[in-house]
N, CA, C and O atoms as a GROMACS GRO file, in nm:
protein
  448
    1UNK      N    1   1.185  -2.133   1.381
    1UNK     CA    2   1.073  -2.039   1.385
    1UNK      C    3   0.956  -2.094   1.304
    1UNK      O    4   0.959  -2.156   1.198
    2UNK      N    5   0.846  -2.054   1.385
    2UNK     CA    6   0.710  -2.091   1.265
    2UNK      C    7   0.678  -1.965   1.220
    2UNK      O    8   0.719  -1.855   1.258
    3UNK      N    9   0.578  -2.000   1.111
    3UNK     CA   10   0.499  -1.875   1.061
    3UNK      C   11   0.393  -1.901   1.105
    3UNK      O   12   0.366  -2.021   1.111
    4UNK      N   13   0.256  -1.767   1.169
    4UNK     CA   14   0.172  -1.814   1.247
    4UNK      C   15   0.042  -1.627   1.198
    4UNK      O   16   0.076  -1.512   1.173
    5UNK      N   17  -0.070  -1.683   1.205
    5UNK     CA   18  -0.145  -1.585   1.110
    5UNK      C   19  -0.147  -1.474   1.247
    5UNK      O   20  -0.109  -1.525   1.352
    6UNK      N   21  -0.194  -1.313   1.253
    6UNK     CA   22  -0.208  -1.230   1.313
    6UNK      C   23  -0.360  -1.175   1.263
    6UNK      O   24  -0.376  -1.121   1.154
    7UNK      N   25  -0.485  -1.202   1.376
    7UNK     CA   26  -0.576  -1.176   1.348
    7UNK      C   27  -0.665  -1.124   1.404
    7UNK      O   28  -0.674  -1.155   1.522
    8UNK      N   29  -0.788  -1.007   1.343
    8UNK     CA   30  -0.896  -0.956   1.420
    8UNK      C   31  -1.028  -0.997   1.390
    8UNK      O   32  -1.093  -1.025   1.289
    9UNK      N   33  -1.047  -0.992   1.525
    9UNK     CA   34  -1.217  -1.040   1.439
    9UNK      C   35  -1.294  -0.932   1.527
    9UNK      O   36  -1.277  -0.917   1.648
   10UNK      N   37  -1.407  -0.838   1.422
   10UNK     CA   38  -1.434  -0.752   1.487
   10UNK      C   39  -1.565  -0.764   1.557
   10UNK      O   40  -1.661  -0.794   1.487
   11UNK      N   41  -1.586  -0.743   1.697
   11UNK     CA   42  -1.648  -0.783   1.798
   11UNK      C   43  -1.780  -0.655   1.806
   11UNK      O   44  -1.741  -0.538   1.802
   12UNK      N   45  -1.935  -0.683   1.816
   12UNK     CA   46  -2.036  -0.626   1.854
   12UNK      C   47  -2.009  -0.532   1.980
   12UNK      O   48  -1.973  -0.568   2.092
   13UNK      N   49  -2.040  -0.384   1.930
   13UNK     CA   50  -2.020  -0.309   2.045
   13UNK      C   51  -2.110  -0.336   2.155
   13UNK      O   52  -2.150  -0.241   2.223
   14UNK      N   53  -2.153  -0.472   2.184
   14UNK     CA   54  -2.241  -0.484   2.342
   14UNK      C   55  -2.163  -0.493   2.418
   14UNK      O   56  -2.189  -0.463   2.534
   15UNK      N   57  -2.030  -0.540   2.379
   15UNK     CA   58  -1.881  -0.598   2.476
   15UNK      C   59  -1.868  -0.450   2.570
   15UNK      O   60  -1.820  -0.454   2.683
   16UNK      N   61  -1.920  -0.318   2.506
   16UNK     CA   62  -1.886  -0.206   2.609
   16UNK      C   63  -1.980  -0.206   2.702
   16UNK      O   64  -2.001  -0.100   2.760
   17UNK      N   65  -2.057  -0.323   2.737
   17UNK     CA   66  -2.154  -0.274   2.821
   17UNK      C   67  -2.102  -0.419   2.924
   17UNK      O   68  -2.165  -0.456   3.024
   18UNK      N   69  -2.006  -0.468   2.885
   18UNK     CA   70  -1.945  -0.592   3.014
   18UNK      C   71  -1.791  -0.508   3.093
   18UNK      O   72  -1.704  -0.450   3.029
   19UNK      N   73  -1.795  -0.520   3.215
   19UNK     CA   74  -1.710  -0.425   3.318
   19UNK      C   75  -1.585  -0.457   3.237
   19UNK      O   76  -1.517  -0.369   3.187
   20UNK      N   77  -1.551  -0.620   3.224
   20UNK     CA   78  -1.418  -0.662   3.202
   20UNK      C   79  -1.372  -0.625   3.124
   20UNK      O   80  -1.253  -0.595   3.127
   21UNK      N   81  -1.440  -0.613   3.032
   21UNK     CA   82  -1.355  -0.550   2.918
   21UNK      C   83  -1.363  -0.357   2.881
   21UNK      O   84  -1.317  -0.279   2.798
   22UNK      N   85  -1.429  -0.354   2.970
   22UNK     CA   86  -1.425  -0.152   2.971
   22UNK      C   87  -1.304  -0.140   3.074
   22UNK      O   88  -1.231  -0.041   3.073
   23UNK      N   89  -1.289  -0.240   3.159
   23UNK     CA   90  -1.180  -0.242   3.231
   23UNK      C   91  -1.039  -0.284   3.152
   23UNK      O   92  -0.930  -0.250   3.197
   24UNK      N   93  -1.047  -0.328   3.080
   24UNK     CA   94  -0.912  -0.362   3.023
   24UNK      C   95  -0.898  -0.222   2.903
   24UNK      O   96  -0.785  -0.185   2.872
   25UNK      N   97  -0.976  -0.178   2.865
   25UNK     CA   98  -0.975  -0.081   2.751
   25UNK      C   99  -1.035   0.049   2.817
   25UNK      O  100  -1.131   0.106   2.765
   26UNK      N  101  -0.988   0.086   2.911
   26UNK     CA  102  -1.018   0.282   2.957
   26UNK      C  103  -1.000   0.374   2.895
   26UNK      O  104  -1.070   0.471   2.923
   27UNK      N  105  -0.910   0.386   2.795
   27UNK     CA  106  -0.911   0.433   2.669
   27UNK      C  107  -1.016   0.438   2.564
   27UNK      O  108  -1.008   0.552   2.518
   28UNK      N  109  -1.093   0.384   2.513
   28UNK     CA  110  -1.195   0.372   2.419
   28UNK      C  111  -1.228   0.478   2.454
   28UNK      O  112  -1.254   0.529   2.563
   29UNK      N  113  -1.222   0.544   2.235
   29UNK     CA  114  -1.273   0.616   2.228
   29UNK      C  115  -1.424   0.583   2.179
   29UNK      O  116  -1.438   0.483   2.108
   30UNK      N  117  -1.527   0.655   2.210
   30UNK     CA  118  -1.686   0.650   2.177
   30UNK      C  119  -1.647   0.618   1.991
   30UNK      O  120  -1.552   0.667   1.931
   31UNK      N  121  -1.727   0.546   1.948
   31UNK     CA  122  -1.748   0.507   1.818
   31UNK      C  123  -1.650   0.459   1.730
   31UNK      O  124  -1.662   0.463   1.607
   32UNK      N  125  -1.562   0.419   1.785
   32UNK     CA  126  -1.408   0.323   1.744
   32UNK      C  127  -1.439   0.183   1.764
   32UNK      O  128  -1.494   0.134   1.863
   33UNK      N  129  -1.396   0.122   1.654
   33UNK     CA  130  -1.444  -0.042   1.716
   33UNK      C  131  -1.382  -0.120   1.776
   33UNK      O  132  -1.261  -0.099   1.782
   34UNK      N  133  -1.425  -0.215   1.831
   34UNK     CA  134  -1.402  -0.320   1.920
   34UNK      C  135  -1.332  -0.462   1.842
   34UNK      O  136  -1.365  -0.485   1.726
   35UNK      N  137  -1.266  -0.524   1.889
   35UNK     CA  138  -1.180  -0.629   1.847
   35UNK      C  139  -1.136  -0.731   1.964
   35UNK      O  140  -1.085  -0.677   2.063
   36UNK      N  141  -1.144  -0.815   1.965
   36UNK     CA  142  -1.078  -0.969   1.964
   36UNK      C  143  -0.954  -0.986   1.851
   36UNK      O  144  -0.971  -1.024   1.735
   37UNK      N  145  -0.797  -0.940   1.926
   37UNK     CA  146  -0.696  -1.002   1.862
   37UNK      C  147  -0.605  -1.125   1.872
   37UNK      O  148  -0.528  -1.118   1.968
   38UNK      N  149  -0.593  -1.260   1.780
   38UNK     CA  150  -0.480  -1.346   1.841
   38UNK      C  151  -0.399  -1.390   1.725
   38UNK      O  152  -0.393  -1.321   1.623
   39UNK      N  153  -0.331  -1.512   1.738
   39UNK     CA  154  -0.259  -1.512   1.656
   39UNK      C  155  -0.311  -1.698   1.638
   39UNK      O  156  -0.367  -1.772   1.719
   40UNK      N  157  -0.268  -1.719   1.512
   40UNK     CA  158  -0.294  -1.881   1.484
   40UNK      C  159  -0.228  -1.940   1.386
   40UNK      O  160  -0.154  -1.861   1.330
   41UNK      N  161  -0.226  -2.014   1.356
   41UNK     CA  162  -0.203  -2.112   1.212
   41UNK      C  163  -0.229  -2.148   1.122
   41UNK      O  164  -0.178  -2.194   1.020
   42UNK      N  165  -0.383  -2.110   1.189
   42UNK     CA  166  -0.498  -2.100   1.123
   42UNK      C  167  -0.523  -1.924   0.998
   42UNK      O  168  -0.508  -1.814   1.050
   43UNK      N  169  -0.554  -1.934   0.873
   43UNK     CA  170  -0.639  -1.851   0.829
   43UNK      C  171  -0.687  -1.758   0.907
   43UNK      O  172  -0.663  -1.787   1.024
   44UNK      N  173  -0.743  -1.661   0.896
   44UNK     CA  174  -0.851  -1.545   0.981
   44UNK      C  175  -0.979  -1.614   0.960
   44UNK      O  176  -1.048  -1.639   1.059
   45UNK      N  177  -1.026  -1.654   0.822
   45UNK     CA  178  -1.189  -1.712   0.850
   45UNK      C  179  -1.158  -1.812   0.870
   45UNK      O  180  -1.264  -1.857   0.828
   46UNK      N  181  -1.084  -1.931   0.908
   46UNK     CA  182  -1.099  -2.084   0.971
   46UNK      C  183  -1.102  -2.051   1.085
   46UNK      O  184  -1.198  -2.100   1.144
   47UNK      N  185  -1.007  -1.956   1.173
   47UNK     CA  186  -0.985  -1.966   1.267
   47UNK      C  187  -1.145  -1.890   1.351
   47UNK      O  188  -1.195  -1.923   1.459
   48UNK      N  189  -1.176  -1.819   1.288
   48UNK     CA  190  -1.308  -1.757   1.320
   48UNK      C  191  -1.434  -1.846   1.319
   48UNK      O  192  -1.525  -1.858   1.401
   49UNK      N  193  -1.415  -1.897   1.217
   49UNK     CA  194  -1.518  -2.031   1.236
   49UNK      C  195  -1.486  -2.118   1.336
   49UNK      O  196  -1.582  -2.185   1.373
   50UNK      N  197  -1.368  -2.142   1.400
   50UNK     CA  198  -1.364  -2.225   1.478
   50UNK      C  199  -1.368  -2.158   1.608
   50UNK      O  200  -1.411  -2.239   1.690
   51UNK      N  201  -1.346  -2.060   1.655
   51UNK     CA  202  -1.408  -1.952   1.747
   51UNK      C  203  -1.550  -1.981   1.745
   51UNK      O  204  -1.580  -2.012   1.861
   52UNK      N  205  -1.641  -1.986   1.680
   52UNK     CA  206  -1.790  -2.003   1.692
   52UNK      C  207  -1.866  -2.118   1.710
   52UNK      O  208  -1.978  -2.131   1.759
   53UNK      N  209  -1.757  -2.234   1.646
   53UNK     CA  210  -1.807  -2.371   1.683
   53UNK      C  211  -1.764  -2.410   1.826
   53UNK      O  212  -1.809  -2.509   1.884
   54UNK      N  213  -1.644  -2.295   1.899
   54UNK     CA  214  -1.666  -2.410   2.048
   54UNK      C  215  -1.492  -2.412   2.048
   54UNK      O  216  -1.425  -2.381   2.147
   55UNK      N  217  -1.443  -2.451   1.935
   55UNK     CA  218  -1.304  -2.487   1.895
   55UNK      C  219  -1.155  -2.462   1.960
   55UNK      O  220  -1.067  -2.434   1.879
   56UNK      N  221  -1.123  -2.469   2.082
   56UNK     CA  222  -1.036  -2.412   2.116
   56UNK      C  223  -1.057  -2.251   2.122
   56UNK      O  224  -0.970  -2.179   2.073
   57UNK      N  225  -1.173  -2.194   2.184
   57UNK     CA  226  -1.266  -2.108   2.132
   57UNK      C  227  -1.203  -1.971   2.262
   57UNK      O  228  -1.140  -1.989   2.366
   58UNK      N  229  -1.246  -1.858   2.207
   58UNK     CA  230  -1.267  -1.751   2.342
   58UNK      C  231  -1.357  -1.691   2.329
   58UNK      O  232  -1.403  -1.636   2.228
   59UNK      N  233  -1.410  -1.700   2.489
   59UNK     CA  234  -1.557  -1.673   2.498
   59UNK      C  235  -1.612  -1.525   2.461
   59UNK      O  236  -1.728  -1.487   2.478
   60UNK      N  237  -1.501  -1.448   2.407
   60UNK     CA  238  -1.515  -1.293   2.342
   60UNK      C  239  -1.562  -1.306   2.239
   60UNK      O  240  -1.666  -1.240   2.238
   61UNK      N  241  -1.541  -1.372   2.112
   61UNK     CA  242  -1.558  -1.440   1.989
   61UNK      C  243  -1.713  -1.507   1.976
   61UNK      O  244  -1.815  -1.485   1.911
   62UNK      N  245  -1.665  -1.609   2.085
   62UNK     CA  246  -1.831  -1.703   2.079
   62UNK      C  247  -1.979  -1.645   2.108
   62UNK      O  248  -2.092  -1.673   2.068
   63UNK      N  249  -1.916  -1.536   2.212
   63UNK     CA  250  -2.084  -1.440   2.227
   63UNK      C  251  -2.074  -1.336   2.164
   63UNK      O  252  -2.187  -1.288   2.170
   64UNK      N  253  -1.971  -1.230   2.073
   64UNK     CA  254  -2.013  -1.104   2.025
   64UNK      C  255  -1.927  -1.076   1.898
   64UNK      O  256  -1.929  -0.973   1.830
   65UNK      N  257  -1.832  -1.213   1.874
   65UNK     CA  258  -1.789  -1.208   1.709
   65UNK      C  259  -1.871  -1.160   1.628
   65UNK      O  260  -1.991  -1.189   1.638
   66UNK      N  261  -1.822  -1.072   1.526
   66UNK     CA  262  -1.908  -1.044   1.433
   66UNK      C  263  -1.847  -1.105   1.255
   66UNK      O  264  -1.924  -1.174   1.188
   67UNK      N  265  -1.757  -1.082   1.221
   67UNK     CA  266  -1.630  -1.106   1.158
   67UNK      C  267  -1.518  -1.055   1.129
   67UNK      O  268  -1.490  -0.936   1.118
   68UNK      N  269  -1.451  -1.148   1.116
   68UNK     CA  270  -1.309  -1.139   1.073
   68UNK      C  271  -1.288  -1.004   1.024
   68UNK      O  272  -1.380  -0.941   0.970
   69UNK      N  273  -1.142  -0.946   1.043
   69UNK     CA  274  -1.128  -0.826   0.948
   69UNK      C  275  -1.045  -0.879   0.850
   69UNK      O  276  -0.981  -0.982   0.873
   70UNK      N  277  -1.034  -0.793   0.694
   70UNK     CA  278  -0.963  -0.824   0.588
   70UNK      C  279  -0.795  -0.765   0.653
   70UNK      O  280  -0.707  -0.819   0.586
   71UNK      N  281  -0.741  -0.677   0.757
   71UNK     CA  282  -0.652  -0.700   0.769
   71UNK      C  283  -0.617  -0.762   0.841
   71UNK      O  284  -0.670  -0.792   0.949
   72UNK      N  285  -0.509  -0.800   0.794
   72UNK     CA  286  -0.434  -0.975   0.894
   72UNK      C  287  -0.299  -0.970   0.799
   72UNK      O  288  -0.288  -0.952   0.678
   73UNK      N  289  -0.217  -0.990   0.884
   73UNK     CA  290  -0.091  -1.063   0.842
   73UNK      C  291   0.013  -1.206   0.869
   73UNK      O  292  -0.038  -1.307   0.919
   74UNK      N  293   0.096  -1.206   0.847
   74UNK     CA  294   0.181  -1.310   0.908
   74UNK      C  295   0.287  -1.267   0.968
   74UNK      O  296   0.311  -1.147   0.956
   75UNK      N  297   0.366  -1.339   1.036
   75UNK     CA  298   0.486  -1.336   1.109
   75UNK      C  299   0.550  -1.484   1.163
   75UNK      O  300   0.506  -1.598   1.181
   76UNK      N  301   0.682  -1.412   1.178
   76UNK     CA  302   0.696  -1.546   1.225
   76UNK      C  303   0.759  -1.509   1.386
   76UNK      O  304   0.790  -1.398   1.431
   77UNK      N  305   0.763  -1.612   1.438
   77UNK     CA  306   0.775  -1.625   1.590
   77UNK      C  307   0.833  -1.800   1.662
   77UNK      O  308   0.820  -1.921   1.640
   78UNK      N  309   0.888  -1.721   1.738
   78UNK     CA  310   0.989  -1.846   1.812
   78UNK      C  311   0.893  -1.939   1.873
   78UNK      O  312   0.781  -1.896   1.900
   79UNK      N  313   0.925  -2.071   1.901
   79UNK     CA  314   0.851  -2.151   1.926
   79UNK      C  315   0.796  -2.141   2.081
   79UNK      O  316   0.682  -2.182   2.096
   80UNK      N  317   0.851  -2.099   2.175
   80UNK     CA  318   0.781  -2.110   2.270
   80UNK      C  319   0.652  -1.969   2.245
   80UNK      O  320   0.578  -1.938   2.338
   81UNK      N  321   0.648  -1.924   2.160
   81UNK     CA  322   0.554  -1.815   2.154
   81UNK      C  323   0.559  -1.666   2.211
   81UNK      O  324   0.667  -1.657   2.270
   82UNK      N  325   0.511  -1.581   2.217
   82UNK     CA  326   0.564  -1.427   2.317
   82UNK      C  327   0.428  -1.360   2.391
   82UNK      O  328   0.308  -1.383   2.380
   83UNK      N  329   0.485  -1.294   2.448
   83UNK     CA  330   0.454  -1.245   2.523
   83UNK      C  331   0.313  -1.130   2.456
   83UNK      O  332   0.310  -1.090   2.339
   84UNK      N  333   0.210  -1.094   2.562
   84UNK     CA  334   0.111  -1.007   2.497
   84UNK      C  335   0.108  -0.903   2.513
   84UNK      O  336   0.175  -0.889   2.616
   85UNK      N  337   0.066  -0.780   2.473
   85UNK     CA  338   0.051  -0.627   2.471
   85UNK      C  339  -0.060  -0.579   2.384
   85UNK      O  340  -0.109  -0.640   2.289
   86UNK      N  341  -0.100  -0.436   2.439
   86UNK     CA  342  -0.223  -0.398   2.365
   86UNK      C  343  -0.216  -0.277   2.287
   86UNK      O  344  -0.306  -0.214   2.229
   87UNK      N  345  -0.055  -0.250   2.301
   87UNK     CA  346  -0.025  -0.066   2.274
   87UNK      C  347  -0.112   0.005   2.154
   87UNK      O  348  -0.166   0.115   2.143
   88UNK      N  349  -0.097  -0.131   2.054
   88UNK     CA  350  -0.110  -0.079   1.925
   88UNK      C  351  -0.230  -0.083   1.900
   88UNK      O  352  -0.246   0.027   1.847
   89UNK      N  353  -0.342  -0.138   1.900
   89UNK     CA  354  -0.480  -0.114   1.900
   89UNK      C  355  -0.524  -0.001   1.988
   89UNK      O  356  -0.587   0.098   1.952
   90UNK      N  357  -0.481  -0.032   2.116
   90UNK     CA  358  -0.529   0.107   2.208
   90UNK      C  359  -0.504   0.269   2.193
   90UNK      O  360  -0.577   0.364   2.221
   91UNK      N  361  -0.364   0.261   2.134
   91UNK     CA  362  -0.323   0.365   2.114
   91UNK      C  363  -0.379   0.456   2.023
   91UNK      O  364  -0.346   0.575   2.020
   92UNK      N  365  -0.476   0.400   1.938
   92UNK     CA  366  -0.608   0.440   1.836
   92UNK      C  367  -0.727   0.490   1.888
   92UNK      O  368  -0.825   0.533   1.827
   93UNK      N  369  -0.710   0.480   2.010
   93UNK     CA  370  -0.894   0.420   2.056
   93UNK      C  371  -0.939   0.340   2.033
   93UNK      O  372  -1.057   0.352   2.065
   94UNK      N  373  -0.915   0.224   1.981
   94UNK     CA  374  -0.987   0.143   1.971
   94UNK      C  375  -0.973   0.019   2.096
   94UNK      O  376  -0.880   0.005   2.175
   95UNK      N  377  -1.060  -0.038   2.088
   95UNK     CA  378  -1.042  -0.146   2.218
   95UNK      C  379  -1.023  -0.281   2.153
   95UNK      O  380  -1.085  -0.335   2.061
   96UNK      N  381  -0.911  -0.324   2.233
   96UNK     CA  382  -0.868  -0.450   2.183
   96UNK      C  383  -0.874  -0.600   2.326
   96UNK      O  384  -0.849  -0.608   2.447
   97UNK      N  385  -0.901  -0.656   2.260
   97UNK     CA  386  -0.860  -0.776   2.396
   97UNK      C  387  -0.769  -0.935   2.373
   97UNK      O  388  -0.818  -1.045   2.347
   98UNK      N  389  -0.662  -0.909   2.388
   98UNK     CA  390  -0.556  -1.036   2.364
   98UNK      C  391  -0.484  -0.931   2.245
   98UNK      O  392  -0.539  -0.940   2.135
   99UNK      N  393  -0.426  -0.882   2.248
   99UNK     CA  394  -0.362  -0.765   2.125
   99UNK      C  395  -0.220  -0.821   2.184
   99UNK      O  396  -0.164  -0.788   2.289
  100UNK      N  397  -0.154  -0.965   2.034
  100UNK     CA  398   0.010  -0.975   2.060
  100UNK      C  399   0.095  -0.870   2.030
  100UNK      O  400   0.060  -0.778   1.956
  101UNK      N  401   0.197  -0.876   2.076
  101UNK     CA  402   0.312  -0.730   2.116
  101UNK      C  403   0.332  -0.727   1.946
  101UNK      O  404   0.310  -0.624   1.882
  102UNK      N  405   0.359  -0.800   1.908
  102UNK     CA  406   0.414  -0.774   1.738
  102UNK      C  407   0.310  -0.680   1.637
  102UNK      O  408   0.332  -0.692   1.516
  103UNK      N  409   0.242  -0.623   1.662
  103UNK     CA  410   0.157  -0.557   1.606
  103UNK      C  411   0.172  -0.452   1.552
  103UNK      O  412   0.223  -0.387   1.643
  104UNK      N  413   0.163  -0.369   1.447
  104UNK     CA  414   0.206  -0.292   1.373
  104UNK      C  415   0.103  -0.155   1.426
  104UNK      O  416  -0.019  -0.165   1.415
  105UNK      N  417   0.150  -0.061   1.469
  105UNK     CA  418   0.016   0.014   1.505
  105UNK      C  419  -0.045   0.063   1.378
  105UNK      O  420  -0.140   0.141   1.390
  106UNK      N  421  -0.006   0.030   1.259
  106UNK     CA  422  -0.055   0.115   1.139
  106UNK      C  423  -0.221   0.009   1.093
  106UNK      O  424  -0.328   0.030   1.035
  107UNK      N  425  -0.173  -0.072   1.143
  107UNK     CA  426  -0.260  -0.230   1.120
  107UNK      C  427  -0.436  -0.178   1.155
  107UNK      O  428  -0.539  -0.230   1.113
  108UNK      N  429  -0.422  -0.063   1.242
  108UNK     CA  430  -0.550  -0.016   1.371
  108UNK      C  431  -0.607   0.113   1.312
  108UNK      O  432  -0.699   0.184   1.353
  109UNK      N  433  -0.527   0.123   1.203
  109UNK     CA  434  -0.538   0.320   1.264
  109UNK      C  435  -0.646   0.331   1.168
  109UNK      O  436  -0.670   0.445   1.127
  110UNK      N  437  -0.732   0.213   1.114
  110UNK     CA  438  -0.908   0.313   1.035
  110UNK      C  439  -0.956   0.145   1.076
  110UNK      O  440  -0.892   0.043   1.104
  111UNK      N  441  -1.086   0.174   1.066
  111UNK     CA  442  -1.154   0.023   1.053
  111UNK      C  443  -1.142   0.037   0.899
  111UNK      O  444  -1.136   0.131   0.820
  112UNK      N  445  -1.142  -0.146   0.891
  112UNK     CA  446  -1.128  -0.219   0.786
  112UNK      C  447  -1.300  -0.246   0.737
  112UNK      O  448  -1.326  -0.314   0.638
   0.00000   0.00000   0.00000
């Protein structure tokens, strides 16, 4: 098993004004924030910086990152990696996009 960081970086509410992602999040509640979740190896601010330089990057991050949140944790996880889910951010209202299944729903439940 590795250990591998669990991270948000919280995303500019313009993202509610692109279909794809009002489509993935029908739930959002009005004035709950928005997030970009993944997981890395990386830190939360390396990995965020490297989101903005281009870096093995997602294009959620590169146009409406705002920053990192202070919560983040670790875990560890089998090497071929797992599978994704969004329960636990959504289940808040809040809108999430790439939200891994290991997620704690307690992790969501106020902005940071």
């Amino acid at each position: 098993m590795r250990r591998v960081w669990l991270y948000a970086i919280r995303l500019d509410d313009v993202v509610l004004e692109k279909k794809r992602f009002v489509h993935r999040n029908p739930n959002h509640v009005a004035g709950k924030p928005c997030y970009y979740v993944g997981s890395s190896i990386y830190p939360p601010k390396v990995r965020f910086e490297k989101h903005k330089a281009g870096e093995r990057s997602s294009w959620w991050v590169r146009e409406y990152g705002l920053h990192p949140s202070t919560r983040t944790c670790r875990w560890r996880t089998e090497p071929n990696g797992g599978s994704r889910g969004t329960s636990g951010a959504r289940a808040g209202g809040s809108s999430a996009h790439a939200l891994p299944r290991a997620v704690p729903s307690t992790m969501w439940s106020s902005t940071p």
